[in-house]
C-alpha positions as CSV (number, residue, x, y, z in Angstrom):
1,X,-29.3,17.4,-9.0
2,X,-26.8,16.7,-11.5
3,X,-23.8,15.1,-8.8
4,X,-26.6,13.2,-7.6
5,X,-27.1,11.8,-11.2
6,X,-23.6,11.0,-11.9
7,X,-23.8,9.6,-8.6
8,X,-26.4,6.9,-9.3
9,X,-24.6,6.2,-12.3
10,X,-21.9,5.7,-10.8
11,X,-23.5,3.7,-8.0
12,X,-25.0,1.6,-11.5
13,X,-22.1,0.9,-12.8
14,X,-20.1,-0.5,-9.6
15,X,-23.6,-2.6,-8.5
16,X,-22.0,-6.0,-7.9
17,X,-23.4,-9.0,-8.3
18,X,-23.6,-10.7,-5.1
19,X,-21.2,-13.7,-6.0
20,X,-18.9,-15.5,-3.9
21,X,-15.3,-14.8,-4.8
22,X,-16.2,-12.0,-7.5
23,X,-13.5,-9.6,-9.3
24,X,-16.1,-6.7,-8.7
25,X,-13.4,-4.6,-10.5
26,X,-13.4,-6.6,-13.7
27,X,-17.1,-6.3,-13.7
28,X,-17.1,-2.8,-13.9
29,X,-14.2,-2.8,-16.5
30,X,-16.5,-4.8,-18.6
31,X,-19.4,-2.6,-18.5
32,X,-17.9,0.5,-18.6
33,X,-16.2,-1.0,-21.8
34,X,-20.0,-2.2,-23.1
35,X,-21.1,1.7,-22.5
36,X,-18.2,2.7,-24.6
37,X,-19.3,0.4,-27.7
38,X,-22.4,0.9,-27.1
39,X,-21.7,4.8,-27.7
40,X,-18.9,3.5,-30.5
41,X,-21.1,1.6,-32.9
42,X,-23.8,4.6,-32.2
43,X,-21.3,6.9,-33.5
44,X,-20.3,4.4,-36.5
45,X,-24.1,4.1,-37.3
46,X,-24.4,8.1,-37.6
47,X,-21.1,8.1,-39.8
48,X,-22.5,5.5,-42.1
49,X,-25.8,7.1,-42.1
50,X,-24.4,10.0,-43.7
51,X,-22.0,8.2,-45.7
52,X,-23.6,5.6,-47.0
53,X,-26.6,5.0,-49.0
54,X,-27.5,1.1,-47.5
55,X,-29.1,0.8,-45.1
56,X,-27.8,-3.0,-44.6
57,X,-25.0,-0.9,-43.0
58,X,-27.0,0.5,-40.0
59,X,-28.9,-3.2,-39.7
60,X,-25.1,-4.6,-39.6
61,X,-24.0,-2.2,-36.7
62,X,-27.6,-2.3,-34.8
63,X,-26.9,-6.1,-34.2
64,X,-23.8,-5.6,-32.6
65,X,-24.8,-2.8,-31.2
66,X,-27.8,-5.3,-29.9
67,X,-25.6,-7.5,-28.3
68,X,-23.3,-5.9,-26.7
69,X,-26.6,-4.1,-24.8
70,X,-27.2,-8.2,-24.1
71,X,-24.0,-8.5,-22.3
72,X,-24.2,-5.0,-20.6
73,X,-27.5,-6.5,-18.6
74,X,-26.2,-10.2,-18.0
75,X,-23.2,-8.6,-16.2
76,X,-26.2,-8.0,-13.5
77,X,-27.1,-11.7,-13.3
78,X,-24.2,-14.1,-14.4
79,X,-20.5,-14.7,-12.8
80,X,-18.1,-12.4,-14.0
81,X,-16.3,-15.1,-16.0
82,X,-19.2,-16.5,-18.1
83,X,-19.7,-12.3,-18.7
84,X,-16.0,-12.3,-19.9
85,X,-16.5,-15.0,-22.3
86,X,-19.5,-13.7,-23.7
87,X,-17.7,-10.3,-24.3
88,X,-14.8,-12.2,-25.8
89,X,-16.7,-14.0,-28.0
90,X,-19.1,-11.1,-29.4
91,X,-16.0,-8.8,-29.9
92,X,-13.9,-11.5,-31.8
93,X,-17.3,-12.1,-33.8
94,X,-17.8,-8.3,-34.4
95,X,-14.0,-7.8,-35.5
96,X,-14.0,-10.6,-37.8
97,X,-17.5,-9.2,-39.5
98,X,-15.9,-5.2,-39.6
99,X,-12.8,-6.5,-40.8
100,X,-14.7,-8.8,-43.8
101,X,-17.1,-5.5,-45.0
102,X,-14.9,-2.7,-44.3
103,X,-11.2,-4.0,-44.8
104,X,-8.1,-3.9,-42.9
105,X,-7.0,-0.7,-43.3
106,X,-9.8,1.0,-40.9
107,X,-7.6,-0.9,-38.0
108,X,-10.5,-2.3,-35.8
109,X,-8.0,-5.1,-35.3
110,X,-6.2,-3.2,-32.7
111,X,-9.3,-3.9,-30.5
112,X,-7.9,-7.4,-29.7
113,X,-5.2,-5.5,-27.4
114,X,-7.6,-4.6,-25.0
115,X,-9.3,-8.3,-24.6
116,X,-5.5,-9.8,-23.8
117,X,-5.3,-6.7,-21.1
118,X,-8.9,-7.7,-19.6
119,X,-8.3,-11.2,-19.6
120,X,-4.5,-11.0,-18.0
121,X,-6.2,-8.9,-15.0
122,X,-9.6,-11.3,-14.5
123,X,-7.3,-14.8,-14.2
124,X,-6.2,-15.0,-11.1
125,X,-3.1,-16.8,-11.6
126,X,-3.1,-19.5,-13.9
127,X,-0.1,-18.1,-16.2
128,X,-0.4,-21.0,-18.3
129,X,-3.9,-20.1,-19.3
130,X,-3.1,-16.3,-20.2
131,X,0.0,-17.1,-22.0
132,X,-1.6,-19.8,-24.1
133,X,-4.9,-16.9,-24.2
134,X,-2.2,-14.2,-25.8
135,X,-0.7,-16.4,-28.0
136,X,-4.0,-17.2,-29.4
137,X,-4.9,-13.6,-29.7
138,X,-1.7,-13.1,-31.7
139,X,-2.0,-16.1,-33.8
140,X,-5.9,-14.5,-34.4
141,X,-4.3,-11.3,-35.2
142,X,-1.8,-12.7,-37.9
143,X,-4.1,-14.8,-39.6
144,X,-6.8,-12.0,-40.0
145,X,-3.6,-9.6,-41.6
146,X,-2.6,-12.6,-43.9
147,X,-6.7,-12.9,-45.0
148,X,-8.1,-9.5,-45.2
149,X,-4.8,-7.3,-46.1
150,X,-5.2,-7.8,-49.7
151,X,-8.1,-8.7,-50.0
152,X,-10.9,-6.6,-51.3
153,X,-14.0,-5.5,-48.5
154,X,-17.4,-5.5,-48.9
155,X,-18.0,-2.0,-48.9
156,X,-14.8,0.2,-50.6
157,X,-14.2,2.5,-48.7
158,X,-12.9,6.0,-49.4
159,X,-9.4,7.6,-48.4
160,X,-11.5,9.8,-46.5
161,X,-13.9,7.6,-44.8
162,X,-10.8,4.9,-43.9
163,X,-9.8,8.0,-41.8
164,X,-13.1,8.6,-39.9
165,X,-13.5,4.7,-38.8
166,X,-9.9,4.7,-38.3
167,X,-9.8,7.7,-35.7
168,X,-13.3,6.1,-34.6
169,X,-11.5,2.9,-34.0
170,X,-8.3,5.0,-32.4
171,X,-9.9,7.0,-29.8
172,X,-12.0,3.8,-28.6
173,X,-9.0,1.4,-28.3
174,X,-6.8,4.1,-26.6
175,X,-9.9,4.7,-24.2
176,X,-10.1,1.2,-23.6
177,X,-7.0,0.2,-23.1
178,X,-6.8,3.3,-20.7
179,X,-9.8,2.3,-18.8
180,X,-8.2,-1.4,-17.8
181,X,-5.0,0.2,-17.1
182,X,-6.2,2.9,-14.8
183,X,-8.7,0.9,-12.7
184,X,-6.2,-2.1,-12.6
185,X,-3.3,-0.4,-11.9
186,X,-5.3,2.1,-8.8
187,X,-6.2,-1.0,-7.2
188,X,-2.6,-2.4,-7.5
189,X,-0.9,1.2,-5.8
190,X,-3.6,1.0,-3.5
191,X,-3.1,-2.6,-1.8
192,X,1.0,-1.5,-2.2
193,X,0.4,1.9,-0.3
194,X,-1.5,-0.1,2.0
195,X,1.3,-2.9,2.2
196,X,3.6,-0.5,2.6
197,X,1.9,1.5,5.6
198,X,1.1,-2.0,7.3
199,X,5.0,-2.6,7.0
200,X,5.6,1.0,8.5
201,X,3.0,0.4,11.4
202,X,5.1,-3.2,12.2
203,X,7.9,-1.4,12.2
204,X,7.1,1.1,14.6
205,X,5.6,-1.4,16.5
206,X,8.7,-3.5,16.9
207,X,10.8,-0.4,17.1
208,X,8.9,1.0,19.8
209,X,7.5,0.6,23.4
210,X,3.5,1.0,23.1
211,X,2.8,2.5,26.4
212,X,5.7,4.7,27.2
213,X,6.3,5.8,23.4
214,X,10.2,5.9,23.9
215,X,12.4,2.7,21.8
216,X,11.8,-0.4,22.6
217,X,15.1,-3.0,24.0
218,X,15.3,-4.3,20.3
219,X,15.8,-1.1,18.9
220,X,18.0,-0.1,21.4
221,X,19.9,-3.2,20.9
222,X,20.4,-2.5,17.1
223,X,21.5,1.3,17.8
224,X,24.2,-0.1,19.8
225,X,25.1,-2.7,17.6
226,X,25.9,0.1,14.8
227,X,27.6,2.2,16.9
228,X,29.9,-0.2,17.6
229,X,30.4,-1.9,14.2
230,X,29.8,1.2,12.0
231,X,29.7,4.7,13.7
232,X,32.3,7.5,14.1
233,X,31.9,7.4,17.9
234,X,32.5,3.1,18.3
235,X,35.3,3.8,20.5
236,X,33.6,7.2,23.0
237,X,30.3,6.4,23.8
238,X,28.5,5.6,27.6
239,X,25.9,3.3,28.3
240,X,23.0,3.9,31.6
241,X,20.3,1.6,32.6
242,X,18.1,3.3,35.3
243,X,15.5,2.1,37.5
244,X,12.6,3.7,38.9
245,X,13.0,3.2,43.1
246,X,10.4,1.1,44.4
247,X,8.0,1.0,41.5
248,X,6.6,-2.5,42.6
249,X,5.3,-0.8,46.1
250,X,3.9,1.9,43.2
251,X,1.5,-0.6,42.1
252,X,0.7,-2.6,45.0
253,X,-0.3,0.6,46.8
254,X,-1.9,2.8,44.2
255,X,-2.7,0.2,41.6
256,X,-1.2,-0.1,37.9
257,X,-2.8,2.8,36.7
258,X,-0.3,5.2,38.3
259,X,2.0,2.6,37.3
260,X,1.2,3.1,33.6
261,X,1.7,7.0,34.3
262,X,4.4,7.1,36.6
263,X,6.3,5.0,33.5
264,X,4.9,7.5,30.8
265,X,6.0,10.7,32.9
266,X,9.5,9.3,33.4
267,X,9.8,8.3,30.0
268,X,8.8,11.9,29.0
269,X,11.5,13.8,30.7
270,X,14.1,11.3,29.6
271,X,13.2,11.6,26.2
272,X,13.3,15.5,26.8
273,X,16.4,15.1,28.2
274,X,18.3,12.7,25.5
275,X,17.9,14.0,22.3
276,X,19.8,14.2,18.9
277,X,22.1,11.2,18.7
278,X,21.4,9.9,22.1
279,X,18.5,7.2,22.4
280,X,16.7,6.4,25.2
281,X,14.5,3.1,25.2
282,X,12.6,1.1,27.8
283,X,14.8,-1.7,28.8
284,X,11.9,-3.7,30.3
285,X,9.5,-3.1,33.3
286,X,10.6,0.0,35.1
287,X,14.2,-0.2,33.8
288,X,15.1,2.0,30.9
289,X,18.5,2.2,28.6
290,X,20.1,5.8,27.6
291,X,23.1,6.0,24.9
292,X,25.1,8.6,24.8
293,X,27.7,8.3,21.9
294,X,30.0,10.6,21.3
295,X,30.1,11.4,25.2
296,X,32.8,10.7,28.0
297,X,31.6,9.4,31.6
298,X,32.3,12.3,33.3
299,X,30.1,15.0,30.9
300,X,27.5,12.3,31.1
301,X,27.5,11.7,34.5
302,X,26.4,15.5,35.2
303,X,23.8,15.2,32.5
304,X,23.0,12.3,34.9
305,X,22.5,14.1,37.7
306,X,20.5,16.8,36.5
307,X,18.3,14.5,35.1
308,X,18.1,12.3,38.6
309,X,16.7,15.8,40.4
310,X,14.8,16.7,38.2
311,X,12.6,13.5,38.1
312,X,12.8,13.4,41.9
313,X,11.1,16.8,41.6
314,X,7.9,15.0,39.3
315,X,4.8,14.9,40.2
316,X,2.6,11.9,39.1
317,X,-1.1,12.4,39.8
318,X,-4.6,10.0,39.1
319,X,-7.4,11.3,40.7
320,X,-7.5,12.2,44.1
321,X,-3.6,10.3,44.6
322,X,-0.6,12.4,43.2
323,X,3.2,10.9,44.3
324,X,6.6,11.5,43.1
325,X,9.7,8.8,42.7
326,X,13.4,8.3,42.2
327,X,15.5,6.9,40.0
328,X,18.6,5.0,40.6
329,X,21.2,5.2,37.7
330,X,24.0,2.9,36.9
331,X,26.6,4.5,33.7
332,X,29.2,2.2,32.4
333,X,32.0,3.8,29.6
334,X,31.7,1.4,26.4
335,X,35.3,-0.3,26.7
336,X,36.4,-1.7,22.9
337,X,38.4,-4.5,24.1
338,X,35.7,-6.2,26.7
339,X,33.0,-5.3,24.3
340,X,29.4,-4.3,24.4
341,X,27.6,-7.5,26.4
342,X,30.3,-6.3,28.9
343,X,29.6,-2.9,29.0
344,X,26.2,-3.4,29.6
345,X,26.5,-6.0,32.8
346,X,28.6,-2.7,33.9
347,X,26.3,-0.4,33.8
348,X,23.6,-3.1,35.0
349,X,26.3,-4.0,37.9
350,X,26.2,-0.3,39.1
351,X,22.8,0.3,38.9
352,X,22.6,-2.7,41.6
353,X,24.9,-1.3,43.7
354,X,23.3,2.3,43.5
355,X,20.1,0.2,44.7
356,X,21.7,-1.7,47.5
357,X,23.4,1.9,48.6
358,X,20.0,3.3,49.3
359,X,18.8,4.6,45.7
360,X,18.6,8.0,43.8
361,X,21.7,8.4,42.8
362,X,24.0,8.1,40.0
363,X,27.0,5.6,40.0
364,X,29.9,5.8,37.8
């Protein structure tokens, strides 16, 4: 019963209006900072109550305490800027009116902070506006020091009762202030953490081949560039493109569905197969790249071969139909002097004449 209270107070606060182009976030910053006046000048009206004799005191704070209940429900009907003006206004009008009958030293001045924070976060750009609003604010602030520092309230005040507006004043400022902050800055981290994720899922994307999951050519292309340019192996390193034998008779005879599958189950074992610094990426169509830095031609040529069998010995199936291919492989040593565009018509060379030899097999 009670989470479901707190729940439709919750769901209270956060109604939005229905506007076009709304802050709904500033919205709720405003009321929730009404609700805390409203509860502020509730607990100023008990201290004076018990402090003071007057009861021109308790009319002076139920007025404010009035209007601010005024601006609480037009929040429901108005555009939030019109809201923020009317909040501005009233709270400028309060502070100037606490200031005059209770003096300076109470510090509800500080309450201007909050109404620069507010105003920065509901302008949507237009800097000019909330620099020229801040400088105000400040001018505002100096002038009420140089008229109400010296000078003599209303109602004198005691050392003691200074100290009870004054940590009255404190705690609802500092809750203020931390209410704008929190909201304002949660809804900043969140649009960066979801920036920042959106980034991550582009980069993946770009880095790597939707349907078979391995790196895509670009990726492949920068790995090799740093090899080269940066890494401890830029002179020992081999390069392979492979082909899957007669993939196009794949899909012409059991449609591009195995296709997708025979290219996801290949791409499986060759990423099981080259691991830790190696890289193996789809080159495009049936052809994939592997990198094998660090490695001579003739260990990698074995690793070659066992991976050749062992993809000859796959099984595809989808549905009733279940084949098995070949791969052809062409392996090229990266040579420093001809460079890498070199290297890789190499290995691409090879790979043709391992086709036009009759496929499945390795060429070196």
């Amino acid at each position: 019963m009670k989470s479901k209270g707190i729940k439709a107070f919750v769901d209270f606060i956060g109604k939005d209006i229905g506007g076009e182009h709304e802050f709904q976030k500033i919205t709720v910053i405003i009321r929730i900072i009404l609700i805390s006046l409203m509860v502020y000048f509730t607990a100023n009206m008990i201290v004076c109550d018990v402090t003071f004799t007057t009861p021109y005191i308790l009319l002076f704070y139920g007025v404010f305490l009035l209007s601010f209940v005024g601006i609480f429900f037009l929040s429901y009907h108005c555009v939030t800027h019109v809201v923020l003006w009317c909040f501005n206004l009233s709270t400028m009008i309060w502070l100037v009116a606490i200031v005059q009958f209770f003096g300076w030293n109470i510090g509800v001045q500080h309450f201007l902070m909050p109404l620069v924070m507010l105003y920065f976060f509901a302008i949507e750009k237009h800097y000019v506006r909330k620099v020229l609003y801040a400088v105000f604010i400040t001018f505002c602030r100096i002038l009420l020091f140089f008229i109400y520092n010296k000078k003599t309230p209303v109602w004198q005040l005691s050392g003691g009762e200074e100290n009870i507006l004054q940590i009255l004043n404190t705690i609802t400022i500092f809750w203020c202030i931390s209410v704008i902050a929190y909201i304002c800055s949660r809804n900043s981290q969140e649009m960066e953490e979801k920036l920042i994720e959106y980034n991550s899922q582009l980069q993946s994307q770009v880095n790597t081949d939707t349907l078979t999951g391995l790196f895509s050519r670009r990726k492949a292309l920068e790995y090799m560039d740093w090899i080269v340019t940066e890494s401890k192996w830029k002179n020992c390193f081999c390069l392979c493109i492979c082909d899957i034998d007669h993939f196009k008779n794949v899909n012409d005879t059991y449609g591009h569905d195995m296709g997708d599958e025979v290219l996801k189950a290949v791409a499986g074992v060759l990423e099981a197969e080259v691991y830790g610094s190696n890289l193996a990426a789809r080159w495009g169509g049936e052809e994939f790249l592997l990198l094998f830095p660090g490695h001579g031609g003739s260990e990698v040529y074995d690793r070659l071969e066992r991976l050749r069998k062992r993809i000859g010995e796959m099984r595809v199936t989808v549905g009733d139909a279940a084949i098995g291919v070949t791969m052809t492989f062409g392996l090229a040593e990266y040579n420093a002097q001809n460079g890498l565009n070199a290297t890789i018509k190499e290995a691409d060379r090879k790979l043709y004449q391992g086709k036009k030899s009759g496929r499945n097999t390795v060429v070196f």
